[in-house]
VMD Tcl script that draws the C-alpha trace (Angstrom):
set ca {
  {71.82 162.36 104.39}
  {73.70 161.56 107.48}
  {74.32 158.27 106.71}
  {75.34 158.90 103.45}
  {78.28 161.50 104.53}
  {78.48 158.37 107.40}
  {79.52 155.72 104.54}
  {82.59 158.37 102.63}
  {83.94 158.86 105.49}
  {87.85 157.45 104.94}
  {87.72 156.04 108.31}
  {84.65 153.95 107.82}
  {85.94 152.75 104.52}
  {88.82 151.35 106.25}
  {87.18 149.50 108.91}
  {84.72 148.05 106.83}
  {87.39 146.75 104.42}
  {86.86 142.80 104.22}
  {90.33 141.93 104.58}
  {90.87 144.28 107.45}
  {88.12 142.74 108.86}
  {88.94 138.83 107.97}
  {92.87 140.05 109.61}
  {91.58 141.36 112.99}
  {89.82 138.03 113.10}
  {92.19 136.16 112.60}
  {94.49 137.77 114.95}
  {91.97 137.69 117.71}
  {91.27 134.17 117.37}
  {95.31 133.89 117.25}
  {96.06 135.48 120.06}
  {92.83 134.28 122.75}
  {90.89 131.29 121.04}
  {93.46 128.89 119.73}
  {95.24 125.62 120.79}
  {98.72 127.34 120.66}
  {97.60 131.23 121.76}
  {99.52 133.34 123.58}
  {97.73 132.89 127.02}
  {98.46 129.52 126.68}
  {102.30 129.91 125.62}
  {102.72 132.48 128.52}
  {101.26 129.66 131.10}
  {103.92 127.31 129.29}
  {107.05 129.67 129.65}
  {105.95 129.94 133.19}
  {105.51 126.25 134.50}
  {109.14 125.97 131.96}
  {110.40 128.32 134.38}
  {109.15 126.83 137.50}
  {110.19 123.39 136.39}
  {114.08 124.80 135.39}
  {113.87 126.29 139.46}
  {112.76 123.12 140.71}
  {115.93 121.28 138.42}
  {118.46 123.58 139.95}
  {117.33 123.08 143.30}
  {117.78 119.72 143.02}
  {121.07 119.56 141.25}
  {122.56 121.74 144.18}
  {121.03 119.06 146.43}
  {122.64 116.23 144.87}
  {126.12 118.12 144.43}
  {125.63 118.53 148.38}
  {125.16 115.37 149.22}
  {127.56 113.96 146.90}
  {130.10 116.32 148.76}
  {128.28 114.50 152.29}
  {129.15 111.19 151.19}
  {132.45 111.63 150.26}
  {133.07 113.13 153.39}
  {131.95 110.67 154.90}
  {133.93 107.80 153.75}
  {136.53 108.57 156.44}
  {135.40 107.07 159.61}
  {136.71 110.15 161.92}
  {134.38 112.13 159.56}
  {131.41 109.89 159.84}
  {131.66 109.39 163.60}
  {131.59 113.68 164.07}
  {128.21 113.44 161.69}
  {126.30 110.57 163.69}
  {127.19 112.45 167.04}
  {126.05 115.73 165.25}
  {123.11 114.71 163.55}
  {121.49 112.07 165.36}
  {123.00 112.26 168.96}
  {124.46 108.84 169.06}
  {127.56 108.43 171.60}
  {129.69 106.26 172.67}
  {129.36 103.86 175.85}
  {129.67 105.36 179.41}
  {129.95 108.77 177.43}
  {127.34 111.69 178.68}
  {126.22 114.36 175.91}
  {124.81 117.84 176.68}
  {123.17 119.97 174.35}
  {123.13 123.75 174.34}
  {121.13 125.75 172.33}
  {121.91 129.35 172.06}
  {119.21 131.91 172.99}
  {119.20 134.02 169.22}
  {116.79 136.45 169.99}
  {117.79 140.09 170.82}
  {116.38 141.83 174.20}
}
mol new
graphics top color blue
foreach p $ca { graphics top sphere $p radius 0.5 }
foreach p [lrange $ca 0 end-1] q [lrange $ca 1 end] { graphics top cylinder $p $q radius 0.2 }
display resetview
């Protein structure tokens, strides 16, 4: 008796409908199983987005040094950057370096 009131139930009907059934499938293999699902897409859009960072970065870093090199076609310019960067000097010339204590007491 139960199981007869069980089977007219509207609700039951419905999700024991064959094409409901065959849909929710499909839409689960679709969505976790597949080649192209959505985890994988969302994995995609985020290494996309990681790699478009990583191209920015490096665009900035070429404008920079672009901007470096031209700057340093003048040879006042390029003198001030070797004494800067890598300490050279000129003969019987004496260089100090100070380094200013950041920290707040």
């Amino acid at each position: 008796m139960k199981l007869k009131k069980l089977l007219n139930k509207p609700a039951f009907k419905i999700a024991t409908n064959i094409y409901l059934l065959i849909l929710t499938g499909f839409v689960i293999w679709m969505l976790f199983f597949d080649e192209n699902s959505y985890l994988t897409h969302r994995e995609f859009n985020k290494e996309i987005n990681e790699l478009e960072t990583w191209i920015e970065y490096h665009k900035n870093k070429i404008a920079t040094d672009k901007e470096t090199i031209k700057k340093l076609q003048d040879s006042i310019e390029l003198e001030r950057y070797a004494r800067e960067k890598y300490l050279m000097k000129k003969e019987n010339e004496d260089i100090f370096i100070i380094e200013f204590d950041t920290l707040k007491k």
